[in-house]
Every structure is written in structure tokens, then in C-alpha cells.
Backbone as CSV, one residue per row, in Angstrom:
resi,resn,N_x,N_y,N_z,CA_x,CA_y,CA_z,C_x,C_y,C_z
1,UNK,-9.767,14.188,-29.982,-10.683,13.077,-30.106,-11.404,12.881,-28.772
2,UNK,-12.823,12.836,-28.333,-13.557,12.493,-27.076,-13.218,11.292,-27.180
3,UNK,-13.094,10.958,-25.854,-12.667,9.254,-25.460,-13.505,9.037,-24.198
4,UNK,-14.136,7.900,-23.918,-14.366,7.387,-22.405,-13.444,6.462,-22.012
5,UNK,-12.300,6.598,-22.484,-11.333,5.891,-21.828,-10.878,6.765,-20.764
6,UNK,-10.086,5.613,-19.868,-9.486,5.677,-18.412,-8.720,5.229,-18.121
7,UNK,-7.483,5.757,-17.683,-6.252,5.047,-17.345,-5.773,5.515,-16.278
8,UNK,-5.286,4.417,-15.320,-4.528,4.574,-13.565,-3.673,4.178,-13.799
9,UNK,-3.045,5.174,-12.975,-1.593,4.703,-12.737,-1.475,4.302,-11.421
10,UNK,-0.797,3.333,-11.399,-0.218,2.716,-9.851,1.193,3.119,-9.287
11,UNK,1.169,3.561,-8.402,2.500,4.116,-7.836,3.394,2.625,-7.600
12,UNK,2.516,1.824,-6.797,3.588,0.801,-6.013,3.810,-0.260,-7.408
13,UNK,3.573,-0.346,-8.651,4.395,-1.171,-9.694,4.981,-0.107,-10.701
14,UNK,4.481,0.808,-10.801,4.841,2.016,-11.598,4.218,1.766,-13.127
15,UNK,3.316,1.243,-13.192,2.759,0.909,-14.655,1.022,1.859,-14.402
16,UNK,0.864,1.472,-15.928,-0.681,2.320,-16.220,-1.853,1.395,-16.753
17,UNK,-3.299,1.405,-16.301,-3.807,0.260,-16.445,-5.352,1.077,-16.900
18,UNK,-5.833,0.449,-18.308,-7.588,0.874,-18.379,-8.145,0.098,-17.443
19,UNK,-9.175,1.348,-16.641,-10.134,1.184,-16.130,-11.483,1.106,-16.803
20,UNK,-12.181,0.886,-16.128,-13.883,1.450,-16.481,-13.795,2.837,-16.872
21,UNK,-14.660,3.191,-18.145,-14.281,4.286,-18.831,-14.939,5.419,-17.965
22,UNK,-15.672,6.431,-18.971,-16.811,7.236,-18.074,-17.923,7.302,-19.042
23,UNK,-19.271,7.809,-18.457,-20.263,7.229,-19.369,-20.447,8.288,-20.042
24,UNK,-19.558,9.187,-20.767,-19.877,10.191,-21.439,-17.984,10.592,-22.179
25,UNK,-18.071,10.548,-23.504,-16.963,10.993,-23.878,-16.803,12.011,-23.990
26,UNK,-15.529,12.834,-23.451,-14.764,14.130,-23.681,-13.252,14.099,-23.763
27,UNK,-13.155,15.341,-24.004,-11.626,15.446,-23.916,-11.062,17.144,-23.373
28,UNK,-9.884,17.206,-22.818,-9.172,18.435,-22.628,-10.068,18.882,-21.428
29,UNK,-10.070,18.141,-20.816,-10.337,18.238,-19.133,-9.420,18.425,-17.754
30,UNK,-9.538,18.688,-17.002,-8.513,18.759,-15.825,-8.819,17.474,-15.377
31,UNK,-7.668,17.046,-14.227,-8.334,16.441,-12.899,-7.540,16.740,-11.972
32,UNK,-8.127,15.862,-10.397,-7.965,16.648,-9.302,-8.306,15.598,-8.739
33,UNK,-7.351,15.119,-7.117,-7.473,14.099,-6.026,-7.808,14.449,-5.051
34,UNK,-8.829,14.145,-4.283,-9.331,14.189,-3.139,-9.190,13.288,-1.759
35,UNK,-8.827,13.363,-1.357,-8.395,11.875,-0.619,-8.241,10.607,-1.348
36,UNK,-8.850,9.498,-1.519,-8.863,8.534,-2.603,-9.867,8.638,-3.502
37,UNK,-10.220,10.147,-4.354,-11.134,9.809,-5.212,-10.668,10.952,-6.210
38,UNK,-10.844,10.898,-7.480,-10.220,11.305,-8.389,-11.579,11.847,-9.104
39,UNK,-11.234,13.277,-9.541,-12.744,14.102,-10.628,-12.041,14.681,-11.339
40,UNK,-12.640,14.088,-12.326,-12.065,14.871,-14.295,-13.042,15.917,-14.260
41,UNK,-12.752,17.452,-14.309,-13.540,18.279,-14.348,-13.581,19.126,-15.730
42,UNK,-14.620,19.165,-16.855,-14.937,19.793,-17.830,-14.343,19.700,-18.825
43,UNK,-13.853,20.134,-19.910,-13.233,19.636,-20.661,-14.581,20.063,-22.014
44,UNK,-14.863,18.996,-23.182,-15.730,19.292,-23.966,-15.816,18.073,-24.666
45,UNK,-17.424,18.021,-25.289,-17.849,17.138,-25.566,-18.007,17.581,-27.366
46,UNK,-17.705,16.813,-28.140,-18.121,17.216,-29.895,-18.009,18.893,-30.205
47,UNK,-17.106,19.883,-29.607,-16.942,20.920,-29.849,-18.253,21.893,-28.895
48,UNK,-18.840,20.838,-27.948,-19.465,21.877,-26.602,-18.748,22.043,-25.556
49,UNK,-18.726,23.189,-24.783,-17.623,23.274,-23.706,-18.847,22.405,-22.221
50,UNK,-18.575,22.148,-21.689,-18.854,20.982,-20.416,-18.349,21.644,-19.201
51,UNK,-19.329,21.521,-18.563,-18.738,21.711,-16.791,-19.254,20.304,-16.068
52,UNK,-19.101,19.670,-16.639,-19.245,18.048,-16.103,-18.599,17.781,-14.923
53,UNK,-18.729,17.393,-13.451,-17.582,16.492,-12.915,-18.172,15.372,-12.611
54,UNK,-17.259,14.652,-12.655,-17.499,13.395,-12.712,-16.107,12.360,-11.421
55,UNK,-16.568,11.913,-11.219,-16.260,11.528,-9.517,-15.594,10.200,-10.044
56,UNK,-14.391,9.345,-9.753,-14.081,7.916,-9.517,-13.425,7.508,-8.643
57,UNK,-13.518,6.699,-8.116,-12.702,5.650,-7.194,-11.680,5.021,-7.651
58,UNK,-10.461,5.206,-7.704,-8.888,4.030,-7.628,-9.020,2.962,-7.878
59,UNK,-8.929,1.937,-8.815,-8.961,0.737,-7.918,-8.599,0.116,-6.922
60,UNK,-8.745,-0.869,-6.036,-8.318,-0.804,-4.946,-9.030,-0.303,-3.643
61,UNK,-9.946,0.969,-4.103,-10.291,1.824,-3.019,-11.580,1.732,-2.251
């Protein structure tokens, strides 16, 4: 199912929280941390394959 949902996890309570989604739904993507910034890379959109990345900030950050 493509979703623009978003979910963080917080280390220091140990729970998981929706964020702000992304402005494009996919699914079966990677991701990857960069110092404090987090990119969901590719994945696919309605049965197209995607090289999308897409960049977010933590909350908090």
C-alpha cells in the first residue's frame, strides 16, 4: 500500500510518534541517517519504481 505516512521513533522514551507525512506516497523504500537528518530513498509509487530522495528533520532538530 503507498502511504505518506511517517513515524519517529524516540530513543530517550522509547515510543513511536506520526510525524508530518511526505508529499508524495510510496512504499518499499530504504532509509538512511545523516547526522540529524533522515532520507527515505526510492522505493515505488502505484507500481513505478522511484529514485526519489527525500530529506527530513527529527523532531526536535
Amino acid at each position: 500500500m503507498d502511504t505518506t505516512r511517517v513515524d519517529a521513533y524516540s530513543p530517550d522514551t522509547g515510543t513511536w510518534a506520526t510525524v508530518t507525512g511526505t508529499t508524495t506516497a510510496h512504499r518499499e523504500g530504504a532509509a538512511v541517517t545523516s547526522g540529524r537528518r533522515i532520507f527515505a530513498i526510492g522505493g515505488h509509487t502505484a507500481g513505478v519504481e522511484s529514485a526519489r530522495v527525500t530529506a527530513r528533520r527529527p523532531p526536535g532538530a
